[in-house]
N, C-alpha and C positions, 0 to 999 in steps of 0.2 A: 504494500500500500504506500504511495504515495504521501507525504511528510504533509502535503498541503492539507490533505483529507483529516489526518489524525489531527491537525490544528484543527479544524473548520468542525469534525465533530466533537471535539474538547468542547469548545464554543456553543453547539446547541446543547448537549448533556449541562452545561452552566444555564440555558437561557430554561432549560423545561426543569432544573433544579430552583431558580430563582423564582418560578411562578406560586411553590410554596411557600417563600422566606418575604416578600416583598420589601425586599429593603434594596433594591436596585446596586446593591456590591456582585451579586454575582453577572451581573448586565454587565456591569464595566469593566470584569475581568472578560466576559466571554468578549468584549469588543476587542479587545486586546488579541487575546488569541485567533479572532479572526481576522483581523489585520496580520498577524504574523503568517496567519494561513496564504492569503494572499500574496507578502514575501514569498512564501517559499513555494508558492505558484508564479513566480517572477524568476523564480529559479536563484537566488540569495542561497549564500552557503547556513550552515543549520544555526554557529554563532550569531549571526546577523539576524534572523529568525527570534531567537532566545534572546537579546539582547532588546529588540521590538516589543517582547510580548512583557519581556518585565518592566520595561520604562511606559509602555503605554497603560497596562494592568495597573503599576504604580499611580500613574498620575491621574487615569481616569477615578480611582478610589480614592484620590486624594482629593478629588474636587468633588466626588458626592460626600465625601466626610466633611469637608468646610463646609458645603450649601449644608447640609442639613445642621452645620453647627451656628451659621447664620441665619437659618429658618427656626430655628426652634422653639417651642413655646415654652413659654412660661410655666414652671410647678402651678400656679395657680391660675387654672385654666378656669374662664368666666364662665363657663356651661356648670360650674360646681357652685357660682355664688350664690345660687339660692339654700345650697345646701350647710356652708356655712351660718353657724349659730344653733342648727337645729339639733333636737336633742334625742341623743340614743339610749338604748339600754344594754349594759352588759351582760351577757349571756354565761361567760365563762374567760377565766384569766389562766395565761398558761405561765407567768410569770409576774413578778411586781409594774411590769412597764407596757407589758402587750396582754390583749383581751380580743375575743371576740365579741362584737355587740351586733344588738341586730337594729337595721335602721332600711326603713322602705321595703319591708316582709324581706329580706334577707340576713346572712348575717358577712359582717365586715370583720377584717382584720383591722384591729385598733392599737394605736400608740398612744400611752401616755404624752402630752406638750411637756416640754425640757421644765418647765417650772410647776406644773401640777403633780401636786402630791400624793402617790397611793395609797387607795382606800379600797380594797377586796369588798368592804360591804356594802359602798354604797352603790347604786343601781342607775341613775340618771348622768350623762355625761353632756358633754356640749362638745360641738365638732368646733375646733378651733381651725384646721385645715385641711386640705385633702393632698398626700403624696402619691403619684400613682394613682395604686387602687387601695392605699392604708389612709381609714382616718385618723387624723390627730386631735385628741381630744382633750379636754380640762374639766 
């Protein structure tokens, strides 16, 4: 088999691997390797090939890593501010800091906030923030 092939199917095995991850890293590697495909259907020795696929893979990852570091939101995404203030019930503490409580017929993983003091008895919390998918409560 031709060098150009094993590049160019490297390249789809990445693009039908990425359709589960959607995080568009494995896009910009498989772009890489199909440009070096293309090299080495240009007939390029195999260094020069190798040489393509790591500077390109490189630097295509490196600018979805910047954009999504320039794009990114904020921990305290406004879809939560209603949720903010509102108040939960603890279900169960698997430690003095963390709890499961249940809040809108489920139950959350809960953080104690850095200055709220632990209480195993008492039952009413107040959502101070949302990380993720942990509330932080007082």
């Amino acid at each position: 088999m031709e060098a150009h092939w094993i590049w160019w199917f490297m390249a789809v095995a990445l693009v039908i691997a990425e359709m589960s991850s959607g995080t568009f890293y494995l896009i910009a590697v498989a772009f890489g390797l199909a440009v070096a495909g293309l090299v080495a259907y240009l007939g390029m020795a195999w260094s020069v090939q190798a040489i393509v696929a790591a500077v390109l893979c490189s630097a295509s990852v490196a600018a979805i890593y910047r954009w999504n570091k320039q794009h990114a939101r904020p921990h305290k995404n406004i879809n939560f501010a209603n949720d903010i203030g509102q108040t939960v019930r603890a279900v169960s503490w698997s430690d003095e800091r963390h709890a499961r409580v249940s809040y809108r017929g489920a139950e959350w993983d809960a953080e104690l906030a850095r200055e709220a003091a632990a209480d195993a008895t008492r039952q009413a919390w107040r959502i101070k923030e949302i990380v993720g998918s942990r509330l932080i409560i007082e």
